[in-house]
C-alpha positions as CSV (number, residue, x, y, z in Angstrom):
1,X,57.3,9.9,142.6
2,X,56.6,13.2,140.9
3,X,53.8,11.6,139.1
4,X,52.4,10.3,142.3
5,X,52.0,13.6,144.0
6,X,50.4,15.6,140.5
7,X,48.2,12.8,140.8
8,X,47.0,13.0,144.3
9,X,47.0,17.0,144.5
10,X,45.0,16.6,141.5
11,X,42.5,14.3,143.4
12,X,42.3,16.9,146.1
13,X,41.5,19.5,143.6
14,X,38.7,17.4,142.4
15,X,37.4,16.9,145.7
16,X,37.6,19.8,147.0
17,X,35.5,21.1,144.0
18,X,32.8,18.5,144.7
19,X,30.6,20.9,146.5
20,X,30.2,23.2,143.5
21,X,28.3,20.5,141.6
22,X,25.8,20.4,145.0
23,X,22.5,21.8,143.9
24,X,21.3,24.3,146.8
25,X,17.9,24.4,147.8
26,X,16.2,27.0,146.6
27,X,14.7,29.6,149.3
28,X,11.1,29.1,150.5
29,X,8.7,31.4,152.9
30,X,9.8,28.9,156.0
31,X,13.3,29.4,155.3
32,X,14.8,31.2,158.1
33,X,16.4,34.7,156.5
34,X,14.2,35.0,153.8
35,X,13.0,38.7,152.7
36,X,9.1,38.4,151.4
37,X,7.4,41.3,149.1
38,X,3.9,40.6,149.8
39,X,1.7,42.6,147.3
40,X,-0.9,45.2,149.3
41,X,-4.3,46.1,148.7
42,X,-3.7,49.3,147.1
43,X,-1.0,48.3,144.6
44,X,3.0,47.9,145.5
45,X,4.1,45.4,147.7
46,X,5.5,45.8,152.0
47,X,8.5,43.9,152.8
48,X,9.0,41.0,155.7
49,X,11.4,39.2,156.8
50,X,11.1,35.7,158.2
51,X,13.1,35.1,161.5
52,X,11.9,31.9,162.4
53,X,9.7,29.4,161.3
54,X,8.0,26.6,164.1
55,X,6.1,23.9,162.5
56,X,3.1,22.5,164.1
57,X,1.8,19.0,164.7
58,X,-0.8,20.2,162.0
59,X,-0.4,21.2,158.9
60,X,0.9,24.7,159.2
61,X,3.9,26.5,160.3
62,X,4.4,29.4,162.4
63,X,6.1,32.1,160.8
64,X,8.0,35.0,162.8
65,X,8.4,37.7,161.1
66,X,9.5,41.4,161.1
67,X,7.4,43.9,158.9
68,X,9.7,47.1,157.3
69,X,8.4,50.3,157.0
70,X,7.2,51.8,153.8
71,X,5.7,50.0,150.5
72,X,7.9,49.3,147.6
73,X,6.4,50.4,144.2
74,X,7.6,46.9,142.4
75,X,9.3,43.6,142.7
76,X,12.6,45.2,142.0
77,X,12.3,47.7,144.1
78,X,11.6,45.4,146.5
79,X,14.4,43.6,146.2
80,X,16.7,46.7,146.1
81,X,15.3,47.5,149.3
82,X,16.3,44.3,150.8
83,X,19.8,44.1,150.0
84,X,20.2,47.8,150.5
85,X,21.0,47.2,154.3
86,X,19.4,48.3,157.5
87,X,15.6,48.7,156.9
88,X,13.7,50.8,158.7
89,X,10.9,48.5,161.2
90,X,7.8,48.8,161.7
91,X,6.8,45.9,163.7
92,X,9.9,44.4,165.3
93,X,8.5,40.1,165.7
94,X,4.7,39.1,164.4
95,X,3.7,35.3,164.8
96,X,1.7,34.3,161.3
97,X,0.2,31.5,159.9
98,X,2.4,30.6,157.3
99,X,-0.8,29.6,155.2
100,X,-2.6,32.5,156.2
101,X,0.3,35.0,155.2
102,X,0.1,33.0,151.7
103,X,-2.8,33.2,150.9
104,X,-2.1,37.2,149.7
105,X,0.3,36.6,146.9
106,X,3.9,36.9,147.5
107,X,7.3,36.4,146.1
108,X,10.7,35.5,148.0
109,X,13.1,38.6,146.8
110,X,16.3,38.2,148.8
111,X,18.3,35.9,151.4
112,X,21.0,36.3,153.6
113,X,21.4,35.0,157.3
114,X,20.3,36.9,160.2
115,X,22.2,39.0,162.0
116,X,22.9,39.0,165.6
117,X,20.2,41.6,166.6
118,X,17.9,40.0,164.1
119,X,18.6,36.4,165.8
120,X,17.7,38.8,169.3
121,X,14.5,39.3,168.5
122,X,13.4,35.6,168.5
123,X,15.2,34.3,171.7
């Protein structure tokens, strides 16, 4: 009987671990909650955040984003920026073309899921 029940908890264990092994997708610039340093013209890159993304019948997705204030001087410093909390905005929702927006180039720096207000701003 004892054997019985080590076995089974250990079956539980196992399964309840099978989700670790579940590769996760990585982030990409339609992914809802993404933070985006695009680089500027003049060197240094402005951060965006996408709030949602609404795919088209053609071959291009709608991107709404919100721009942050400020330019960051660097990738990393991008990225500090984005986990760093509250940002401060400089252009609340924008609809982009997602290919248009690419076609400057850009790199995915953080991700978490949008707040409450955040979610607000796309309803």
């Amino acid at each position: 009987m004892l054997l019985r029940r080590v076995f089974l908890g250990f079956g539980l264990l196992l399964l309840g671990c099978s989700a670790d092994s579940v590769d996760e997708r990585e982030p990409t610039l339609d992914t809802i909650g993404v933070f985006v340093a695009r680089s500027e013209p003049g060197g240094g890159y402005k951060l965006h955040r996408v709030l949602y993304a609404l795919r088209l019948q053609t071959d291009d997705t709608s991107l709404f984003i919100t721009t942050y204030s400020g330019i960051a001087r660097t990738l990393d410093d991008a990225r500090a920026r984005a986990r760093s909390g509250p940002l401060p905005v400089d252009v609340d929702v924008q609809v982009v073309s997602q290919r248009q927006f690419a076609s400057v180039p850009y790199e995915i720096v953080w991700f978490r899921s949008l707040t409450p207000d955040e979610r607000k701003r796309v309803q």
